[in-house]
N, CA, C and O of each residue as an XYZ file, in Angstrom:
840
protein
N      13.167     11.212    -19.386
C      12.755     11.668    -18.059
C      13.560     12.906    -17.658
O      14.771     12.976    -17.864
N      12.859     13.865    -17.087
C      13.479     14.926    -16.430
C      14.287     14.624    -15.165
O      14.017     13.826    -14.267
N      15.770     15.776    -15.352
C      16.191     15.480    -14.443
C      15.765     15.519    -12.931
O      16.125     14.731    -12.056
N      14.865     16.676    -12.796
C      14.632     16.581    -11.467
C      13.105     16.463    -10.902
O      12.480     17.127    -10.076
N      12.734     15.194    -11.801
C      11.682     14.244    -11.460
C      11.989     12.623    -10.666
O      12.543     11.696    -11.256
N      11.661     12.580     -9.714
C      11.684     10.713     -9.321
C      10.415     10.416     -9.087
O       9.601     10.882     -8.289
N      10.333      9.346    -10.106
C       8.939      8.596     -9.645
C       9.985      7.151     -8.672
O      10.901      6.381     -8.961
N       9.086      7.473     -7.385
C       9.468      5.766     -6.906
C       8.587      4.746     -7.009
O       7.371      4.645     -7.169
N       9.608      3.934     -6.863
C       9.232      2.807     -7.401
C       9.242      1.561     -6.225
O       9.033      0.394     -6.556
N       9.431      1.840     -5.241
C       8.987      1.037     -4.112
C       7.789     -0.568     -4.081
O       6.789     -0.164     -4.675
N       7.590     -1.709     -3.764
C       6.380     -2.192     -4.248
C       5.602     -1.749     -2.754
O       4.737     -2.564     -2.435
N       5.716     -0.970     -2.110
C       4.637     -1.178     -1.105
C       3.855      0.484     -1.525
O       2.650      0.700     -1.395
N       4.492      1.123     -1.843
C       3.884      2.235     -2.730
C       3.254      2.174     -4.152
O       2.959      3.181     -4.795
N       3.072      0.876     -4.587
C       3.099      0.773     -5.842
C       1.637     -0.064     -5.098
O       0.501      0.311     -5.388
N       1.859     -1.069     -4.252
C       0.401     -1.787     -3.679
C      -0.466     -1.370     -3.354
O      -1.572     -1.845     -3.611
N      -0.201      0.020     -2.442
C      -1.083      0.856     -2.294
C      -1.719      2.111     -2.765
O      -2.438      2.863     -2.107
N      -1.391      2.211     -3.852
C      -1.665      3.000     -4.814
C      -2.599      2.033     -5.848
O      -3.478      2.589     -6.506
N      -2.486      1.263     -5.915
C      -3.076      0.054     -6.559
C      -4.828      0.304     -5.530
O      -5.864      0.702     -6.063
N      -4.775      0.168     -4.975
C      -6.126     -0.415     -3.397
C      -6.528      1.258     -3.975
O      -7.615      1.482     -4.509
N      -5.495      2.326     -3.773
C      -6.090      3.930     -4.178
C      -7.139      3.797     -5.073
O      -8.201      4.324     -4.739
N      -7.082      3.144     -6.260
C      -7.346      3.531     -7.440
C      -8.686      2.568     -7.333
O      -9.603      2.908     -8.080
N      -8.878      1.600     -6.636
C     -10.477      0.680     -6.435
C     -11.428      1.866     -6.226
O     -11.115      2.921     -5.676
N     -12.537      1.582     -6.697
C     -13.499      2.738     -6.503
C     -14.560      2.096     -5.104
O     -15.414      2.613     -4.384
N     -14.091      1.029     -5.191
C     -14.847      0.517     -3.934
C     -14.135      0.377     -2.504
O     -14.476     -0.432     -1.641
N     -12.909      1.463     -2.383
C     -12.472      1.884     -1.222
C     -12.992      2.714     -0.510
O     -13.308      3.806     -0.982
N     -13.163      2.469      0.528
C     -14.126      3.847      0.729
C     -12.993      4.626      1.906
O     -11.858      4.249      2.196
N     -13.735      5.789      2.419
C     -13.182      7.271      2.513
C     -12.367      6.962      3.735
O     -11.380      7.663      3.958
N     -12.659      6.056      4.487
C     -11.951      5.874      5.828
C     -10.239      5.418      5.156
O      -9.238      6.130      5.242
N     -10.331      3.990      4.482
C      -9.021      3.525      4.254
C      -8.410      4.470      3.283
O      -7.188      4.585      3.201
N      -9.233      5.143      2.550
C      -8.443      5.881      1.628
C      -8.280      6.732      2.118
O      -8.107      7.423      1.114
N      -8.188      7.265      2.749
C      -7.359      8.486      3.581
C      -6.503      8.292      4.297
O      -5.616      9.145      4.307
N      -6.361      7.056      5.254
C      -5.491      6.299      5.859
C      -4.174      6.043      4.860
O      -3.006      6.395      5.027
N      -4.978      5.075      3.426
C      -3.683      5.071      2.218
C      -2.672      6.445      1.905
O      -1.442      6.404      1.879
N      -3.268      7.300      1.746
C      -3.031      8.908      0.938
C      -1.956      9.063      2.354
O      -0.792      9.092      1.955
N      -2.028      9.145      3.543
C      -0.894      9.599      4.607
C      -0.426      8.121      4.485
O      -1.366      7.814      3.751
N      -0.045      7.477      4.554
C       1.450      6.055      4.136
C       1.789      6.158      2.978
O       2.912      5.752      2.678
N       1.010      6.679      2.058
C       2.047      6.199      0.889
C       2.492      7.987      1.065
O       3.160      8.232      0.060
N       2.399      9.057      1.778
C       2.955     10.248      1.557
C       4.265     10.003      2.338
O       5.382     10.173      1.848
N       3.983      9.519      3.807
C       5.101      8.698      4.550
C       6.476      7.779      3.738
O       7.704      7.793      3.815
N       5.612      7.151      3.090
C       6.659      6.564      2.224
C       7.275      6.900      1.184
O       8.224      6.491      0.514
N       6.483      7.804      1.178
C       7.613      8.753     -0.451
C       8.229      9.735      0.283
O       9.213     10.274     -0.224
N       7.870     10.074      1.340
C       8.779     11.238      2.314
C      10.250     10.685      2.753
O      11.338     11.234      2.931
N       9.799      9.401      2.840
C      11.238      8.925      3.128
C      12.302      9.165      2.346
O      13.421      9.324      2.834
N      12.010      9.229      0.737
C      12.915      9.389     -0.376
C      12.797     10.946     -0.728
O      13.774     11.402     -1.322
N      11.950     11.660     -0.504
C      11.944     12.933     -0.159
C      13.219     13.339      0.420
O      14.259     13.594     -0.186
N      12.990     13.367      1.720
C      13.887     13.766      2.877
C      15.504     13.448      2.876
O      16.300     14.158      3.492
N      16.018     11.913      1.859
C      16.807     11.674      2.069
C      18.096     13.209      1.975
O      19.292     12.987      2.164
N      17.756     14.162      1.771
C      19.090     14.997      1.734
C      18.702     16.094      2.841
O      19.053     17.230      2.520
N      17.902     15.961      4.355
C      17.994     16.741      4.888
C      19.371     17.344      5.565
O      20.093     16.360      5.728
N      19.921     18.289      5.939
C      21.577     18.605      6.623
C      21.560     17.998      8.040
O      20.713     18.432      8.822
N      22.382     17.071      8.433
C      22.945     17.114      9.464
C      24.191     17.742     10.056
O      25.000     18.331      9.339
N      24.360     17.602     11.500
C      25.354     17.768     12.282
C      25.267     17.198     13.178
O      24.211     16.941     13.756
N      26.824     16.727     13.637
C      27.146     15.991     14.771
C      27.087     16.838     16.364
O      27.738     17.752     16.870
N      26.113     16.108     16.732
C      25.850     16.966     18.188
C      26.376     16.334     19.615
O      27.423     16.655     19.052
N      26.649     15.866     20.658
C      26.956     15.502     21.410
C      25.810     14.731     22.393
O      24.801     15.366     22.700
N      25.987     13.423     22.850
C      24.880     13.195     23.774
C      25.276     11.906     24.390
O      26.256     11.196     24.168
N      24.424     11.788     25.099
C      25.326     10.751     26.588
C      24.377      9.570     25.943
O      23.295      9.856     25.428
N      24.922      8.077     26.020
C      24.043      7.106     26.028
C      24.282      6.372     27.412
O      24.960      6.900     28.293
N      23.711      5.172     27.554
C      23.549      4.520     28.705
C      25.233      4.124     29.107
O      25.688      3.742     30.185
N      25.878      4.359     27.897
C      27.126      3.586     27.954
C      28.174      4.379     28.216
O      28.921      4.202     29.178
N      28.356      5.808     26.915
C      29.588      6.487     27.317
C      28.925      7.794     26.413
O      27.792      7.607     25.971
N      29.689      9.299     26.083
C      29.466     10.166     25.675
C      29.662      9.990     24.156
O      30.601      9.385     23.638
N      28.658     10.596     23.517
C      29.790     10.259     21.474
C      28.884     11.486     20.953
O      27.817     11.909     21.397
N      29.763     11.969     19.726
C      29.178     12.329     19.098
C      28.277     11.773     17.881
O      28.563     10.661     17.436
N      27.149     12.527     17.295
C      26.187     11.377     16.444
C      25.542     12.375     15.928
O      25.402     13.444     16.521
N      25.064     12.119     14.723
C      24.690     13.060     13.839
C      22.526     13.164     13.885
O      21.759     12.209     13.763
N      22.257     14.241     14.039
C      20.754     15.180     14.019
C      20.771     16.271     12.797
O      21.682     17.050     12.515
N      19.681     16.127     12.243
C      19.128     17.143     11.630
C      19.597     18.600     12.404
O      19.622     18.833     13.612
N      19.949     19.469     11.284
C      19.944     20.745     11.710
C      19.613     22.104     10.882
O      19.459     22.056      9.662
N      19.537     23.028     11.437
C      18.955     24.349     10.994
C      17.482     24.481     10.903
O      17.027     23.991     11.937
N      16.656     24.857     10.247
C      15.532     25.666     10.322
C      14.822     24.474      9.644
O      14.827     24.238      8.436
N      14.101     23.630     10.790
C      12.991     22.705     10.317
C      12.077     22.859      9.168
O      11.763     23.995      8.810
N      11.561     21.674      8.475
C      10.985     21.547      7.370
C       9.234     22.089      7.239
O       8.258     21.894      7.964
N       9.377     22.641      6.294
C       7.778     23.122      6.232
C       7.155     22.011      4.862
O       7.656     21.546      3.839
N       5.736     21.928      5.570
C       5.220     20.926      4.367
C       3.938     21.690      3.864
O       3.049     21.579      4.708
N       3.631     22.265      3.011
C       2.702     22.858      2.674
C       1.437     22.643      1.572
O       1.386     23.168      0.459
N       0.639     21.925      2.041
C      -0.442     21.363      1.010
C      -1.054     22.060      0.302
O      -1.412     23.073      0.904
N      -1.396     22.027     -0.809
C      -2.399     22.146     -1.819
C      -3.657     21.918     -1.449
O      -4.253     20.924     -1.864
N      -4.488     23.213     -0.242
C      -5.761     22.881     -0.132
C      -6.823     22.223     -1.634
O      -6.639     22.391     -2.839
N      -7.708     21.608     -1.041
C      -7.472     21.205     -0.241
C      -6.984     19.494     -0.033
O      -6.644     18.915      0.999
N      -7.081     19.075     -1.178
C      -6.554     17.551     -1.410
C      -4.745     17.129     -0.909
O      -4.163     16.055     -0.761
N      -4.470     18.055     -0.819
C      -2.966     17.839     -0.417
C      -2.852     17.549      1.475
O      -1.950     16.938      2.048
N      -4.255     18.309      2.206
C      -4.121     18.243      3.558
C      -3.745     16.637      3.375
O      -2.954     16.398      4.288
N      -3.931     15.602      2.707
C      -4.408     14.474      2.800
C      -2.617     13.624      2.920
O      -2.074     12.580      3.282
N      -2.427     14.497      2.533
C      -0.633     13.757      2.757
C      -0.118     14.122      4.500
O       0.375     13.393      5.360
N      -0.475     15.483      4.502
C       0.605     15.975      5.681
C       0.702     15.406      6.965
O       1.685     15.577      7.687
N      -0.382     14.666      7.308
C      -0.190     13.415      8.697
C       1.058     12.490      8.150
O       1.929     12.217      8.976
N       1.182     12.044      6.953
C       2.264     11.070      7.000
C       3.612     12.147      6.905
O       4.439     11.972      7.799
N       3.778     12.745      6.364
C       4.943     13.584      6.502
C       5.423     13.722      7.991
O       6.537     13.338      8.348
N       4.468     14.321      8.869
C       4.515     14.920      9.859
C       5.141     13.931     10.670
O       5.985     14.223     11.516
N       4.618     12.358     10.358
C       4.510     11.162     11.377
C       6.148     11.028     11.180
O       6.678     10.563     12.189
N       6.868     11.267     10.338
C       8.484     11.614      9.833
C       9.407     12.895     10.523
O      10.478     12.683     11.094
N       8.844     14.155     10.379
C       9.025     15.069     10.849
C       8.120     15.759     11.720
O       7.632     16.770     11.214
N       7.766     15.495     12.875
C       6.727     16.355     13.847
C       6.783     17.404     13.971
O       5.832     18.179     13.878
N       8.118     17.731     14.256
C       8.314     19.323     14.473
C       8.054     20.489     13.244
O       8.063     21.715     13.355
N       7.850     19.763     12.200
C       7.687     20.403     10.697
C       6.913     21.373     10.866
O       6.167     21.110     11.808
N       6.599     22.870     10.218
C       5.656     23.701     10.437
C       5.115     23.482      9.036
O       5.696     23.181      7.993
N       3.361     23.805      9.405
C       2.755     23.419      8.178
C       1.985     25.101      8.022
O       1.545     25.928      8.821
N       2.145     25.004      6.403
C       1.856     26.405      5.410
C       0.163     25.932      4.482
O      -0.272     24.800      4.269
N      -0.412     27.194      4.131
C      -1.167     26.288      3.596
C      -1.711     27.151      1.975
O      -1.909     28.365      2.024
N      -1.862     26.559      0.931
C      -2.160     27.037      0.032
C      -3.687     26.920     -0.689
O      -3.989     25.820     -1.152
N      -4.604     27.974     -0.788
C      -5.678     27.792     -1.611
C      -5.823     27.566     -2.659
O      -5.318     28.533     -3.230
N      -6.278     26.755     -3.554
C      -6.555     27.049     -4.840
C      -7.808     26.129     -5.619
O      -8.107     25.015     -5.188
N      -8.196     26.474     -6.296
C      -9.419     25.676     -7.112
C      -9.403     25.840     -8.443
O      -9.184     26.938     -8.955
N      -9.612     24.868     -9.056
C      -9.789     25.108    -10.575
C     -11.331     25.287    -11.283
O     -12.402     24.710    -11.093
N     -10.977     26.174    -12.024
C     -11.931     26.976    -13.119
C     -12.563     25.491    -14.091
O     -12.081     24.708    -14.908
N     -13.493     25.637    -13.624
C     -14.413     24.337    -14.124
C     -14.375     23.970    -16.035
O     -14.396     22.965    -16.747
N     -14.300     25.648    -16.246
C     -14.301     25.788    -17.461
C     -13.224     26.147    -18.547
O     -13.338     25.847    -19.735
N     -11.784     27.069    -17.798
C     -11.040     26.711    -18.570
C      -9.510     25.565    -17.816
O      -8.344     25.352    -18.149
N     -10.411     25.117    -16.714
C      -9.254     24.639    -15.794
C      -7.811     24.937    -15.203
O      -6.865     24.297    -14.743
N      -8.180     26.348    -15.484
C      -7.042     26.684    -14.784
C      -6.775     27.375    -13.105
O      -7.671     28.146    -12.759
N      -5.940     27.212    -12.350
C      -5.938     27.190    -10.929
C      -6.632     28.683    -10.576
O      -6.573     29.513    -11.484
N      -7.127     28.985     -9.624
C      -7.522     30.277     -9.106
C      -7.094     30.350     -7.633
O      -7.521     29.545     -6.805
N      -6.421     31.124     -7.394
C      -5.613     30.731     -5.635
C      -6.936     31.817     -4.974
O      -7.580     32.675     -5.579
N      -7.034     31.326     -3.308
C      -7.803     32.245     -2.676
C      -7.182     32.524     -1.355
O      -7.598     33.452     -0.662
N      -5.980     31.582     -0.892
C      -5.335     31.724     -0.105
C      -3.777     31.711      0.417
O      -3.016     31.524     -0.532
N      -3.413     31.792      1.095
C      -1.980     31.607      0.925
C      -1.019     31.973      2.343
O      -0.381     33.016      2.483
N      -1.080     30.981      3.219
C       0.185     30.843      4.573
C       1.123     30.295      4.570
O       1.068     29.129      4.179
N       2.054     30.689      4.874
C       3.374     30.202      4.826
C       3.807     30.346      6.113
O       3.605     31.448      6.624
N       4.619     29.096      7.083
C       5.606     29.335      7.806
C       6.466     30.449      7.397
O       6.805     30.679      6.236
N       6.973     31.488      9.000
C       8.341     32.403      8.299
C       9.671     31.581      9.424
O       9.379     30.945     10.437
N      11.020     31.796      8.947
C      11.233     32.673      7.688
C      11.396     31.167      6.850
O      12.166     30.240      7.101
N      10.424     31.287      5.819
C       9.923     30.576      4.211
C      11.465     30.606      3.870
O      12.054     29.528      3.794
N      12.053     31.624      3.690
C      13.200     31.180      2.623
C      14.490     30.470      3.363
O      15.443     30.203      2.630
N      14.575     30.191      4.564
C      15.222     29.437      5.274
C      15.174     28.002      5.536
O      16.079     27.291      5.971
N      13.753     27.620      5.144
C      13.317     26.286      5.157
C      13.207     25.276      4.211
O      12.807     25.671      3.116
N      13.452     24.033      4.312
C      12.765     23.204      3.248
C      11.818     22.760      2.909
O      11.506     21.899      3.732
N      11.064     22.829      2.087
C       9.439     23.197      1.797
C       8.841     21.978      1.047
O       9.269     21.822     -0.097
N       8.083     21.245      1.419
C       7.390     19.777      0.506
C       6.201     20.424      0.499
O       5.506     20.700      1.477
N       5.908     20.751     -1.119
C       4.606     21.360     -1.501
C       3.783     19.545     -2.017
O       4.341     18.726     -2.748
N       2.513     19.386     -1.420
C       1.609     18.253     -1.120
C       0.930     18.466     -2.205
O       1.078     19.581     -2.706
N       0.224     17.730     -2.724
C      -1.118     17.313     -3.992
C      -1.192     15.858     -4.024
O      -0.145     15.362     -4.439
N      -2.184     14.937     -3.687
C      -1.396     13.817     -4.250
C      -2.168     13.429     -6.005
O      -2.202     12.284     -6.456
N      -2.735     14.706     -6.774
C      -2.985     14.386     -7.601
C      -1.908     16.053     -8.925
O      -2.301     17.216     -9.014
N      -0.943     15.591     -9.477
C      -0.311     16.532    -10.498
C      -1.270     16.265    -11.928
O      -1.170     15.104    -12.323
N      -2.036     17.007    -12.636
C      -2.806     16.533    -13.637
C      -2.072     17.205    -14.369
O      -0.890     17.035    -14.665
N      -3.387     18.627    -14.910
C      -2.525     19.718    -15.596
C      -1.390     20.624    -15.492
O      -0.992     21.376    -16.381
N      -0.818     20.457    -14.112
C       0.227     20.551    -13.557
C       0.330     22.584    -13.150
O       1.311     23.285    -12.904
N      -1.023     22.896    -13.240
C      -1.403     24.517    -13.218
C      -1.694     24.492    -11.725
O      -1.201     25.466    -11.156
N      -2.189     23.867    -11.128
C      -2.194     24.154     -9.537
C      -0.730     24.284     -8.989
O      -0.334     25.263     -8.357
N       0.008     23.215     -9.294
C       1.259     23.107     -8.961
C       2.253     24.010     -9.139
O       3.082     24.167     -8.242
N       2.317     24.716    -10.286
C       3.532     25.892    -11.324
C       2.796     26.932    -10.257
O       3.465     27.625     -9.491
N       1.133     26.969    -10.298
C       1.064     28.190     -9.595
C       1.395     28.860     -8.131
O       1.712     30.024     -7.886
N       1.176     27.483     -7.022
C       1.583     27.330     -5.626
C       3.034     27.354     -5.592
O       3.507     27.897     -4.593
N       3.998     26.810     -6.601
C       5.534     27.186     -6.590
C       5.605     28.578     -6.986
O       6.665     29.191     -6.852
N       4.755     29.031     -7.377
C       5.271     30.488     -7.585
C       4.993     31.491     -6.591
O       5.779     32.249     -6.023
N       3.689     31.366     -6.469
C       3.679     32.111     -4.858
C       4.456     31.298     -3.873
O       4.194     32.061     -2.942
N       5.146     30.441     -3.344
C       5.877     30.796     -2.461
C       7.519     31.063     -2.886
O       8.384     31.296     -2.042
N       7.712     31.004     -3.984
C       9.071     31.762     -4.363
C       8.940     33.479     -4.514
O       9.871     34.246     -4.758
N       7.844     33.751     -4.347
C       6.989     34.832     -4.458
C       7.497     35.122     -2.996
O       8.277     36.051     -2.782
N       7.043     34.321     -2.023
C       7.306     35.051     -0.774
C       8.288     34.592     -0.320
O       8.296     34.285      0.872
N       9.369     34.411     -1.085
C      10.790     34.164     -0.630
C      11.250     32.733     -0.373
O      12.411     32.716      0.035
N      10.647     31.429     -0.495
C      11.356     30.239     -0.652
C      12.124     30.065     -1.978
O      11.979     30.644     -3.054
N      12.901     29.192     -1.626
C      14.145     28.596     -2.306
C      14.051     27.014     -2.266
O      13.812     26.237     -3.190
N      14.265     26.806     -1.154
C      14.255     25.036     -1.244
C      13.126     24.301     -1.544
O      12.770     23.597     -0.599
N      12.602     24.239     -2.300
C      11.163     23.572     -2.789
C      11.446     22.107     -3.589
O      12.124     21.832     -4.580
N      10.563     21.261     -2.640
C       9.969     20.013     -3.659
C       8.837     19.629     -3.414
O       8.236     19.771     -2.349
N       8.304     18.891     -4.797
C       6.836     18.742     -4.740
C       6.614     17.125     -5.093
O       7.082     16.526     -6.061
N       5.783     16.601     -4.055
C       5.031     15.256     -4.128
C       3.832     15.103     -4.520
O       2.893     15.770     -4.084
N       3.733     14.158     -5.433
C       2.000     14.015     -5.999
C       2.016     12.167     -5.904
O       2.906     11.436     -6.341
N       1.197     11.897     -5.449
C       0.933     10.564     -5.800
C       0.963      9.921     -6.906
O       1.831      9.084     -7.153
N      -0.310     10.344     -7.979
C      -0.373     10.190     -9.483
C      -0.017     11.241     -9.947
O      -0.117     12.246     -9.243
N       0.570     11.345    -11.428
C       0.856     12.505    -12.538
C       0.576     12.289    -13.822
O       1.193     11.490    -14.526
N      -0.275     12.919    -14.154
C       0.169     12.665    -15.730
C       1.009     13.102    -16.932
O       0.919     14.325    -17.041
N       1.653     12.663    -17.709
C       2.870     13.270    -18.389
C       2.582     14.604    -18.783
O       3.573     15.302    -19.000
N       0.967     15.364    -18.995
C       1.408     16.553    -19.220
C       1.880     17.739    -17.997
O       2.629     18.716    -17.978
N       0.880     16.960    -16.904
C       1.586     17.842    -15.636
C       2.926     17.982    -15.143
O       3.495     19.045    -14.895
N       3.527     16.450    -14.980
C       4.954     16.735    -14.876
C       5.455     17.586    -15.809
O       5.965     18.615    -15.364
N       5.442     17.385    -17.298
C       6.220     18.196    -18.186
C       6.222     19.619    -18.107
O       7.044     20.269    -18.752
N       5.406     20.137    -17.402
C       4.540     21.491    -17.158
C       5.280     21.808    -16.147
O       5.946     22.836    -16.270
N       5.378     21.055    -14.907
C       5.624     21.546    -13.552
C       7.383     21.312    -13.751
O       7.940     22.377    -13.489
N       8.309     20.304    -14.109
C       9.217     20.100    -14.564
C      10.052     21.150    -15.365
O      11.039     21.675    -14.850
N       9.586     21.490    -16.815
C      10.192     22.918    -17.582
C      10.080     23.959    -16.692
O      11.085     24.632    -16.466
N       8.889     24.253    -16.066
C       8.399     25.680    -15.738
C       9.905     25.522    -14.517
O      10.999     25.919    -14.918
N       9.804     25.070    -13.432
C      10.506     25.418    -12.354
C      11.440     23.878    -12.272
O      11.200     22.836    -11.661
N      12.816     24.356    -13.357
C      13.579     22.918    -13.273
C      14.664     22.762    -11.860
O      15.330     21.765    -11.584
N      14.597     24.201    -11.007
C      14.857     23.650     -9.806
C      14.051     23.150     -8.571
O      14.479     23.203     -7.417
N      12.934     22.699     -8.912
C      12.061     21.780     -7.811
C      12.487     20.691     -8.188
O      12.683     20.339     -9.351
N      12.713     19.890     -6.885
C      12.851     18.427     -7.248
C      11.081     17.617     -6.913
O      10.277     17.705     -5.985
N      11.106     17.035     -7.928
C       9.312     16.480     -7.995
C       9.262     15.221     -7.929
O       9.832     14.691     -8.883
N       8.586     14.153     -6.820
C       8.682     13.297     -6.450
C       7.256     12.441     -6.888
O       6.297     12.733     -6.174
N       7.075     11.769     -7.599
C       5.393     11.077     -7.869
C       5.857      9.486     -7.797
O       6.983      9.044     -8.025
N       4.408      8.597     -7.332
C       4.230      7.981     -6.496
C       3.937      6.948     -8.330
O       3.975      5.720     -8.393
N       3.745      7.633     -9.235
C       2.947      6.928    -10.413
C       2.964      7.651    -11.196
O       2.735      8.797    -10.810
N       3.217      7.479    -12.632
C       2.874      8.072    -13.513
C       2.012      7.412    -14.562
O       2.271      6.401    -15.215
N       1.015      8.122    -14.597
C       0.002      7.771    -15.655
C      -0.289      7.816    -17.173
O       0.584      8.189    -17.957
N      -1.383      7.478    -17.539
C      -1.169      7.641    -19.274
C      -1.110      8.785    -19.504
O      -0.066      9.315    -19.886
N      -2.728      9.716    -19.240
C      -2.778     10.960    -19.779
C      -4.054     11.460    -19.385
O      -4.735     10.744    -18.651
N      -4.496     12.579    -19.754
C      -5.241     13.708    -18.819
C      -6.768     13.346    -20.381
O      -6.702     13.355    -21.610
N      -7.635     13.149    -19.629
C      -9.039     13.166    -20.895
C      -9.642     14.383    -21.210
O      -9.047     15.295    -20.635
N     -10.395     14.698    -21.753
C     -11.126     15.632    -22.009
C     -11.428     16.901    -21.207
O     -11.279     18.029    -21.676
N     -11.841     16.658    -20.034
C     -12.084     17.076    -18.491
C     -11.002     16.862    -17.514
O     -11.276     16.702    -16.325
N      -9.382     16.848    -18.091
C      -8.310     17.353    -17.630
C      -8.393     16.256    -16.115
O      -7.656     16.453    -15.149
N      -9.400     15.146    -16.168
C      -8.743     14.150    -15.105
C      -7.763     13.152    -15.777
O      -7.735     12.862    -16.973
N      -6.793     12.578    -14.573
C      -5.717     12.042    -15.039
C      -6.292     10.175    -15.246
O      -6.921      9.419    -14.506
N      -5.874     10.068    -16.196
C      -6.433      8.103    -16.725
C      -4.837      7.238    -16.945
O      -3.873      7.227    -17.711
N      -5.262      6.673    -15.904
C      -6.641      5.899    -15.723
C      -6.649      5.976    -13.745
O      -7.015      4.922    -13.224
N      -6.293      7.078    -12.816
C      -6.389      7.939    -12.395
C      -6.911      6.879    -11.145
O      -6.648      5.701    -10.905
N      -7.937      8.078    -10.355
C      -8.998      7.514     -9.041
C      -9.483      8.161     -8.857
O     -10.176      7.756     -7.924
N      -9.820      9.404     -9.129
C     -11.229     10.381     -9.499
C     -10.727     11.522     -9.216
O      -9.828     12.191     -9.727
N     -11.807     11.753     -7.837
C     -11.191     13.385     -7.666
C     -10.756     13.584     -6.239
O     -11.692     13.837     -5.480
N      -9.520     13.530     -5.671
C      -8.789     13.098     -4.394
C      -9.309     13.520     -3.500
O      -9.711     12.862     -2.540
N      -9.436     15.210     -3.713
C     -10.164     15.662     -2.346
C     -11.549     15.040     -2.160
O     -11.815     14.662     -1.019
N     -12.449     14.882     -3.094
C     -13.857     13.928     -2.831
C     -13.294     12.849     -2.026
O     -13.819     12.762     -0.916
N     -12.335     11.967     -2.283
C     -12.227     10.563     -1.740
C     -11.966     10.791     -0.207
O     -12.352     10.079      0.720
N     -11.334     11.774     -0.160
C     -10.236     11.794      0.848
C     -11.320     12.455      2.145
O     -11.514     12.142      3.320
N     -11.776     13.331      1.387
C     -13.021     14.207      2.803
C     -14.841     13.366      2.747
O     -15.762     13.934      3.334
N     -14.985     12.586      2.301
C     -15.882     12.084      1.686
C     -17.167     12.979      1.335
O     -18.216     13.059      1.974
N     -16.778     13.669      0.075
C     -17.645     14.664     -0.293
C     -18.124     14.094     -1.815
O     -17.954     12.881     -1.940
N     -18.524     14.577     -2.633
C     -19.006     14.857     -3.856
C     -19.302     15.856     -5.184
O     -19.904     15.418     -6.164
């Protein structure tokens, strides 16, 4: 395993990722699932945000007590299947500013084609959770870390729900300072570069499209 991969291993992320993968979920709960289990991997995400001890009165007496500080977290999805995380993030961090990235893959040689690209400023001041909850070929991912190191971030990590070993290995070598957080790791990517034994195609589930 790479060093700066964690798959967690939680069982309530592991249950609901389980219910993900029924094909007879339909679009309401599975979208509901996709923001809790992003919530819940945010938690292990986040664990190294900076604090400082700030001052504040309780009912009782004055103390100091420790808050988050400096330049709030940006969470930036992977249009468009990644929008599908950022309610649970957010439900963690509200104040978070959200960035947003285009991209689609080439039907035919599958590789990412970006069409868009916002970023909170200032990007390189912030800590950045780039969203997908699906890492396959791991080419959407290498490519959205690069445009925003492109426009000046530094602190980058990336959450995917499922992965399959060639995407991590991909997204992992290419940029071994992202820390990459997946929810599951899977067997392997088929013919047509979906991940098996997988849950189809996220953004379909998630927007109920086809």
């Amino acid at each position: 395993m790479y060093s700066n991969v964690t798959i967690i291993e939680h069982p309530l992320v592991k249950h609901k990722i389980s219910i993900l993968r029924d094909k007879h979920t339909g679009t309401n709960e599975f979208r509901k699932l996709v923001a809790e289990i992003a919530m819940l991997m945010g938690y292990e995400a986040l664990r190294d945000l900076p604090l400082e001890d700030v001052e504040i009165e309780t009912p009782i007496e004055t103390c100091m007590t420790p808050m988050i500080t400096g330049r709030k977290l940006a969470i930036v999805p992977i249009l468009r299947a990644g929008l599908g995380m950022v309610d649970g993030l957010l439900s963690l961090s509200p104040t978070a500013k959200v960035g947003h990235i285009g991209l689609y893959r080439d039907e035919t040689t599958h590789q990412p084609k970006e069409y868009f690209c916002k970023l909170p400023e200032p990007i390189e001041e912030r800590m950045i959770i780039v969203t997908d909850p699906m890492l396959a070929t791991g080419g959407s991912a290498v490519d959205a870390v690069n445009q925003i190191k492109k426009h000046g971030g530094k602190k980058i990590k990336f959450m995917a729900i499922i992965a399959a070993p060639e995407g991590m290995k991909r997204l992992a070598e290419t940029h071994p300072d992202v820390d990459i957080y997946i929810g599951q790791l899977d067997r392997c990517l088929n013919e047509n570069a979906y991940i098996c034994p997988g849950l189809g195609d996220a953004g379909d589930r998630i927007f109920g499209t086809k």
